[in-house]
N, C-alpha and C positions, 0 to 999 in steps of 0.2 A: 099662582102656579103658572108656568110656562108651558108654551101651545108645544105641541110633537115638531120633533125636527124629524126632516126626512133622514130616510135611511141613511144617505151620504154624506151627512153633517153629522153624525154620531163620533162619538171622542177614540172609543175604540171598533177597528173593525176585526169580530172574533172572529174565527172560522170552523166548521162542522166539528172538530178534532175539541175545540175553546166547549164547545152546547156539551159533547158527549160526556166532559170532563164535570159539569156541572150538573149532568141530571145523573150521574154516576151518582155524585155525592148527595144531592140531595134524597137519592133513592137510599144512603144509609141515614140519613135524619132523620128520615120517617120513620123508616123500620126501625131506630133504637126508640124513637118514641110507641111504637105499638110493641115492642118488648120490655120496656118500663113499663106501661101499663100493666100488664101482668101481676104487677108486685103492688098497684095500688088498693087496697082490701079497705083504708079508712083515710081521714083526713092529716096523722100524721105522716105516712105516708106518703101521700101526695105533697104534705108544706114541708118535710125535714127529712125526704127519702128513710123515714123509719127509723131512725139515728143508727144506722149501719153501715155506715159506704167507711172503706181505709184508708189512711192520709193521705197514700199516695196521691190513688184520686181524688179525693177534697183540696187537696193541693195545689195539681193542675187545674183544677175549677176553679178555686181561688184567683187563680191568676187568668184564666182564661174568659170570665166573667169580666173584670175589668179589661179584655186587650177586647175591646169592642171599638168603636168609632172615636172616641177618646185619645183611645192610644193608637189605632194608626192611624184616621185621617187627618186626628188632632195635633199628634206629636210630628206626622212628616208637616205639616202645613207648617208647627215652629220651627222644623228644621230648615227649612225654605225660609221662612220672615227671619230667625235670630240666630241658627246655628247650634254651635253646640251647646252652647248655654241650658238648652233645649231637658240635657240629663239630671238636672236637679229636681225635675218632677220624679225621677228614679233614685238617683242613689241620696237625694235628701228629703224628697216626698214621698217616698211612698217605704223604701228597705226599714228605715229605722223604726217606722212606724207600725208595720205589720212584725219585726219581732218584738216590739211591745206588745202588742197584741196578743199573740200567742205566748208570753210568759209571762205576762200579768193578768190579763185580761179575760182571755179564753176560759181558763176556769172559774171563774166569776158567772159565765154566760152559761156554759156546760152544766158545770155544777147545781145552780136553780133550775135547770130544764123551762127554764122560759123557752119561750117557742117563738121570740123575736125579742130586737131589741125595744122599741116602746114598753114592751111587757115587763122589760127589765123597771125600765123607767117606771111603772104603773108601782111594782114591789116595792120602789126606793121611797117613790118622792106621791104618791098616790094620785089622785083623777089625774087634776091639774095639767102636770108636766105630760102624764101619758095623753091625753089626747090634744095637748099642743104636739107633741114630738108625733104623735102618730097621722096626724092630719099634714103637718109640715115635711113628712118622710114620703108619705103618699103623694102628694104634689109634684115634689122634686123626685121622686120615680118618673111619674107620668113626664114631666118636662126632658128627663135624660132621654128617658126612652125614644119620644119626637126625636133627638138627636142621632140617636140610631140608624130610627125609620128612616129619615131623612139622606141619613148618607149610605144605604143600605135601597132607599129607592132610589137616589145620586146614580148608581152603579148597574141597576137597571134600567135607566135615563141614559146611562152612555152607552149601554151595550145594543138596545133597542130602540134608542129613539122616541120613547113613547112619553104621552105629555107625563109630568113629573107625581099630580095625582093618580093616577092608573100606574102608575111603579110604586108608589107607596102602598095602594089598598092589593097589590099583588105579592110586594113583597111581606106587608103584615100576616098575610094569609098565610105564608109560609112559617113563621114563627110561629103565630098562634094555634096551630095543627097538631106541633108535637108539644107542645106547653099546656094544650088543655086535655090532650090524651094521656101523657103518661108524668103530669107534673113536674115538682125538683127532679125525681129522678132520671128525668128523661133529659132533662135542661142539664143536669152534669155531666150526665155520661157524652151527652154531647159537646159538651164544653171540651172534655176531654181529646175526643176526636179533634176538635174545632181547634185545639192548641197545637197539636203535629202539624195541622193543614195551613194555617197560618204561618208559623216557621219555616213551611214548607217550601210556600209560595214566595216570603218577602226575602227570601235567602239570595236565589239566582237573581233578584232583582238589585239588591246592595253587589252582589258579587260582579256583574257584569256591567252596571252604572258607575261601577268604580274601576273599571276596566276601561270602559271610553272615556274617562277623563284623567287616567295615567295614574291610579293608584291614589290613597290618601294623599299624597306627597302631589299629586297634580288638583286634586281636589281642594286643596290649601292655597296652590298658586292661583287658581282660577277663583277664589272667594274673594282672593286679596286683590288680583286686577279689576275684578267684577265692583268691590268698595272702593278703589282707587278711581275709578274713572266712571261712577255713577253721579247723575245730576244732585245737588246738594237738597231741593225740594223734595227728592225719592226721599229722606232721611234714613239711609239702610247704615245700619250700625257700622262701624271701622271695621277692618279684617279681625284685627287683636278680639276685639270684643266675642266676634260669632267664631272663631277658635277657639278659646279659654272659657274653659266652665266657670271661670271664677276672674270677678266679683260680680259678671254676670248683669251688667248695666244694661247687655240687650233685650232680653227676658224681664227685668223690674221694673225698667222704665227710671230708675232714680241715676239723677248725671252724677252724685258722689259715690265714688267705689263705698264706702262706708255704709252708706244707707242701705245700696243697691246688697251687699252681704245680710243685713240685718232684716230685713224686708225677704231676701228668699229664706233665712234661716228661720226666724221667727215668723214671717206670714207663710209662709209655701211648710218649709220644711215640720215647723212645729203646731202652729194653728188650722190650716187648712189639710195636711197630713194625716196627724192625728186625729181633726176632727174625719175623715174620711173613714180611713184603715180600721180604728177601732170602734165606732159609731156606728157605721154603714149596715146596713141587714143587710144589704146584697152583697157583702162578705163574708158577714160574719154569718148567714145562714148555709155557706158552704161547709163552714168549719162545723156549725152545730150539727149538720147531717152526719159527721163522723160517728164510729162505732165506739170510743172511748172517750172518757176527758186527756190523755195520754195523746190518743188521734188526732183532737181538735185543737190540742196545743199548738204540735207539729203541723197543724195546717196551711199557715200563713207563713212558717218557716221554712218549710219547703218550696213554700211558692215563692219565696224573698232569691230563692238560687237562681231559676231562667227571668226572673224579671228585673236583676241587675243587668241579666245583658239583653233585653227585649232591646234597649235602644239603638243599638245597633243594627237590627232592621227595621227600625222605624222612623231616626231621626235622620239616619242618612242619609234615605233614598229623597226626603226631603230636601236635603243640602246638594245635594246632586241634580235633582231635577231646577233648584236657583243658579245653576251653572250651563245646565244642557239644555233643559227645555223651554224654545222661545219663546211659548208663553208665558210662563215663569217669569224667565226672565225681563221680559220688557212688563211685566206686574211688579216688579221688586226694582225697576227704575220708573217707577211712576204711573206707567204707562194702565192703561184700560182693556186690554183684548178683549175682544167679544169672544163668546163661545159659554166653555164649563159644564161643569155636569146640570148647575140647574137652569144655566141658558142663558141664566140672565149678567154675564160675567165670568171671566175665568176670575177665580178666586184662591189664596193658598191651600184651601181645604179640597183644590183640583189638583195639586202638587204630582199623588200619586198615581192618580189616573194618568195624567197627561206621559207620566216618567213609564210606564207599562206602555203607555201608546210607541210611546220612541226606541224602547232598546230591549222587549220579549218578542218572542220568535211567537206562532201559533203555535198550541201544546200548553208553552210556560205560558204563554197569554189563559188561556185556560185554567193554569194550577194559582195563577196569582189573582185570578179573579173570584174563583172558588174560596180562595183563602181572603178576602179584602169581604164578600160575602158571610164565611163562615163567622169571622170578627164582628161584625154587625148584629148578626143571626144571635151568637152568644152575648153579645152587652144589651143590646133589647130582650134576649130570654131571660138572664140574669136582673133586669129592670121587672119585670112583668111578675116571675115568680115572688120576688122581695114585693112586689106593690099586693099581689090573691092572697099570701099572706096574712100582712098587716091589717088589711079590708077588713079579711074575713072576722082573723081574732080577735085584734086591736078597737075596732071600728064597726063592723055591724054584729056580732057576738056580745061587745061591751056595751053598747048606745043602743043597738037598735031591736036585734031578736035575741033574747036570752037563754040559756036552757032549752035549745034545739036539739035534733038527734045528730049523730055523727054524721049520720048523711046528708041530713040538712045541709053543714057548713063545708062538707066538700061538693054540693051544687053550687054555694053561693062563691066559694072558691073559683071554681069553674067558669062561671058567670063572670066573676071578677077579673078573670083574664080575659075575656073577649073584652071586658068594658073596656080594659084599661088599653089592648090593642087597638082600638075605635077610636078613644081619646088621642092616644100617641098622631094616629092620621093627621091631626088637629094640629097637635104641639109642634109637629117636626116645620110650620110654616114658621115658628118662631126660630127654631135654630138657624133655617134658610137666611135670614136678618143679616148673619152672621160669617163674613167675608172669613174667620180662625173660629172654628166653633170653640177653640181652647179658652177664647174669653167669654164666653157664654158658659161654659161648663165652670170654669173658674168662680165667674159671680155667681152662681148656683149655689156651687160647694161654702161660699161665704157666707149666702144665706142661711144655710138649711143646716151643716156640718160643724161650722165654725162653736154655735154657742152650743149647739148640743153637745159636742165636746167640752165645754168648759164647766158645764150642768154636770156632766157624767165622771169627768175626773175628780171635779170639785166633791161632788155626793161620795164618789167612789173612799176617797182619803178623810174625808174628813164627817165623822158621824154626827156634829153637831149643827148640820146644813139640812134645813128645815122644806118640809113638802110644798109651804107655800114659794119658797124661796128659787122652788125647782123649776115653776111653773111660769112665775116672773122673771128671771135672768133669763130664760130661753124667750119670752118674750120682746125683753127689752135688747138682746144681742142682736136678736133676727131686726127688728126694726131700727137698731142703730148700723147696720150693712146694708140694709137697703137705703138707708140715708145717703149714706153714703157713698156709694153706688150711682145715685142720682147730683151728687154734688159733684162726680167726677166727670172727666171727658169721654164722652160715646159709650158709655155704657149702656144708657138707654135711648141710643140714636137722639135725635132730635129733642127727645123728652131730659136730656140729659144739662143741666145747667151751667156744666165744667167751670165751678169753683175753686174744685181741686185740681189742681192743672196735670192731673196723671192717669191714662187711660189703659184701657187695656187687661193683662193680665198682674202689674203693677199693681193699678186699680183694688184688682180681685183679693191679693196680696194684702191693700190696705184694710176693703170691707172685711175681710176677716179677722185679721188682728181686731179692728176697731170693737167687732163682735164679742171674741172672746175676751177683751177688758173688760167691756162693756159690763158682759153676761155675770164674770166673777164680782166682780164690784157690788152690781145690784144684790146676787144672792147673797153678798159676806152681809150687806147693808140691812135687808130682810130678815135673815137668820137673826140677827140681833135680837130683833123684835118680835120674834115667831116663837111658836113649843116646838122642840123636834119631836125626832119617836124616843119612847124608852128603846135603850141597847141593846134590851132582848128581842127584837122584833128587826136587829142590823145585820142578822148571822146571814151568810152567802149573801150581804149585799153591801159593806163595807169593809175594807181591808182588816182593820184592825180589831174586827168582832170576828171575825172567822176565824176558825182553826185552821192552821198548817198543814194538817191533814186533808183539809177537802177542797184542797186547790192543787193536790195532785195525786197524780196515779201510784200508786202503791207497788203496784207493778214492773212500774219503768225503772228502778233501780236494778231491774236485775238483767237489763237490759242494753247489747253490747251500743257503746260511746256512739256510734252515728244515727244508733235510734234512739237516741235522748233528747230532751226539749234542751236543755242547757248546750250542750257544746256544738251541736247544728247553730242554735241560735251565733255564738261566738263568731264561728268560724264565716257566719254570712258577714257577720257586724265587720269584722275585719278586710273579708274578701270589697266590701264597699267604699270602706276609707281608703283600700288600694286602689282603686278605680278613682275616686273622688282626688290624689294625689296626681295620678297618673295624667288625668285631662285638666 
């Protein structure tokens, strides 16, 4: 960790109008957190907000849950290193995948009133799979979360100066206040807030960064001079490449147009995706908080509308700040700048900071820091509450104390949120590692996401895939991605033996795929040789043993077309291939 810079080295300098704007808002964090409380009377309550909240809102939590340090400081940082290549984590990793979700999926989760996803796992496939998946889901919490903390004490590091541990354990403080007082419900409702205040803030920032450099049509010439006349060692991709979303060579890392397609479609779009979107508790426990199965369908479908166009305040102020701001810029020809948020380097994941330093007035300095804040605040709350969860029910309820009282496991709950904000202090030194946190979070989601997805669709469709089989493919996926992983370039700094000559988020692309073969393979090869369950013990936990009736609401037919799971779902699917055509 890096010693305190004086005041006058600080990356931004806010002013009294930037402070009032922030303790404005945190003084409504709290408050909605000690007004959730109110409603917490037992432990569902507290892990699943009581299964009462309306799509709307599980909606925008859905989405606001993920728009944590991921999606801005991760996405501007690709928009700065590759462009616009940059929206394939959107309209082909993440749209297609969340309305699968919500029309296949969601009532499968609803419907058993599992109370997370491992627990799903525990019904399918028994011990085995559920405390691999629930020990491997808790990990990779704890790890994102650090990535949170990290650029969330980044942000108090530039606002203050102050050395980079004392902005972590201050800004933790602040999360874990309203997450252990007023639980989910307090972490959504906030999320809620935390999605206007983000929009809010990265709006005048795209609007007026695209004003100083003459509109998209000046932002296009100045990428293309800036590839033109960079030294051939910088290796910054050709103009064509970080313009054109497609084939996308800048973002894969594969020099064939061919692979580099196949590689975002199948590793980004379909492996890493779907293992994410429909896998994840820290989504899918937004959607189970819903007050219907009809609700929680709608969840991930609604939030599929603003987060086709999230990239456009997040990838471009990136792409902006590799044309305007000269540290940027001389980091993307080669160059080394001292400075950054964590001091030790300006780095792309300083993209957005440094683009706030050069072109917000004080005021918008304020509403954009408030908002780069609130995004942090909700992907580490969203991190914390999916980790007091899974602890409590998965993990020490199952293994450790049995047949406690209710209040029991909402202290231990409780507890389990300070633990896991103590740990994060820890983790976020490893994301620090990490010049694009987007390849850090990528190799994660390969480990962790990749075979549990392959486990879970495979169990899902196919009832003749056996419990030990569940347990084993999640084992051998997860350790054939980290294999490889380590075989490739700088994935694991130094420790990394770069066999595979492709590093990066490429890389991340391949350990997932390689996972998800992996994973299906093992379990088809198992199952052979295993007992499964009899059929009657598959209802609500296989496609093809449930009834048509209890994967949807009964209700919703009578219900007019834009409150439907089906034709919302349609009409997102479409509004995306328009986008995906259009760049």
């Amino acid at each position: 960790m890096s010693a305190a810079l004086p005041a006058a080295e600080t990356i931004i300098d806010a002013a009294p109008v930037d402070y009032l704007i922030l303790v404005i808002y945190f003084g409504f964090v709290l408050g909605i957190g000690l007004l959730a409380r109110r409603s917490v009377s037992d432990s569902v309550d507290f892990f699943l907000s009581g299964r009462s909240l309306p799509a709307w809102v599980t909606g925008l939590a859905f989405i606001s849950a993920n728009l944590g340090a991921v999606e801005i400081m991760g996405m501007s940082a690709n928009g700065a290193e590759f462009g616009i290549p940059t929206v394939h984590y959107f309209w082909v990793g993440a749209v297609p995948a969340m309305l699968f979700l919500g029309v296949v999926m969601m009532p499968f989760y609803y419907g058993s009133k599992v109370r997370s996803v491992p627990e799903f796992m525990l019904r399918r496939f028994g011990t085995g799979a559920h405390l691999v998946n629930a020990i491997s889901f808790a990990v990779a919490q704890l790890l994102i979360a650090g990535v949170n903390l990290f650029l969330l004490g980044s942000i108090v590091r530039a606002l203050l100066g102050w050395p980079l541990w004392l902005a972590l354990i201050v800004a933790a403080a602040i999360v874990l206040s309203y997450i252990t007082v007023g639980g989910l419900s307090a972490a959504i409702y906030n999320e809620v807030l935390q999605f206007f205040v983000i929009v809010a803030s990265l709006l005048p920032l795209v609007l007026i960064g695209l004003h100083r450099v003459g509109g998209y049509g000046g932002l296009q010439d100045r990428i293309t001079e800036m590839a033109a006349g960079a030294p051939a060692e910088a290796g910054i991709p050709p103009a064509e490449q970080q313009l054109e979303s497609w084939p996308g060579q800048a973002l894969s890392g594969f020099d064939s147009p061919f692979w580099s397609v196949v590689g975002i479609v199948f590793g980004l779009g379909f492996v890493l995706s779907f293992g994410y979107w429909t896998t994840n508790f820290v989504e899918v426990q937004r959607a189970m908080a819903s007050e219907s199965i009809s609700a929680a369908r709608k969840t991930p479908i609604i939030g599929a509308f603003p987060k086709m166009f999230i990239p456009f305040v997040t990838i471009f102020p990136g792409m902006i700040a590799a044309v305007l701001v000269p540290e940027i810029v001389d980091l993307k020809n080669g160059g080394s700048p001292p400075g950054g948020a964590s001091g030790d380097g300006v780095a792309y994941n300083d993209s957005l900071l440094y683009l706030m330093r050069d072109v917000l007035p004080n005021g918008l300095l304020g509403l954009a820091i408030t908002g780069l804040l609130a995004a942090f605040m909700a992907g580490m709350a969203a991190n914390v509450s999916a980790f007091n969860t899974v602890f409590s029910y998965d993990l020490w309820e199952r293994y450790v104390r049995r047949d406690r009282s209710d209040d029991y496991y909402l202290r231990i709950g409780r507890l389990a949120t300070v633990g896991a904000t103590v740990i994060a202090i820890f983790t976020a030194s490893l994301a620090s590692a990490f010049g694009n946190v987007m390849d850090y979070i990528q190799t994660l989601f390969g480990f962790f996401n990749a075979p549990l997805f392959a486990t879970f669709i495979l169990g899902m469709f196919w009832k003749r895939m056996t419990a030990t089989a569940g347990w084993t493919g999640l084992v051998a996926g997860t350790g054939s991605a980290i294999l490889v992983a380590f075989l490739s370039e700088d994935s694991f700094g130094s420790a990394s033996l770069g066999l595979i000559p492709l590093g990066g988020q490429g890389a991340a692309f391949v350990a997932a795929a390689t996972a998800f073969v992996v994973d299906i393979v093992v379990s088809v090869a198992v199952t052979m040789v295993t007992e499964p369950k009899p059929a009657s013990e598959l209802k609500g936990l296989v496609y093809s043993e449930t009834p048509r009736e209890d994967l949807v609401d009964p209700d919703e037919a009578g219900y007019p077309w834009w409150r439907r799971t089906l034709p919302l779902a349609g009409i997102a699917l479409v509004m995306t291939i328009a986008l995906n055509i259009a760049f």
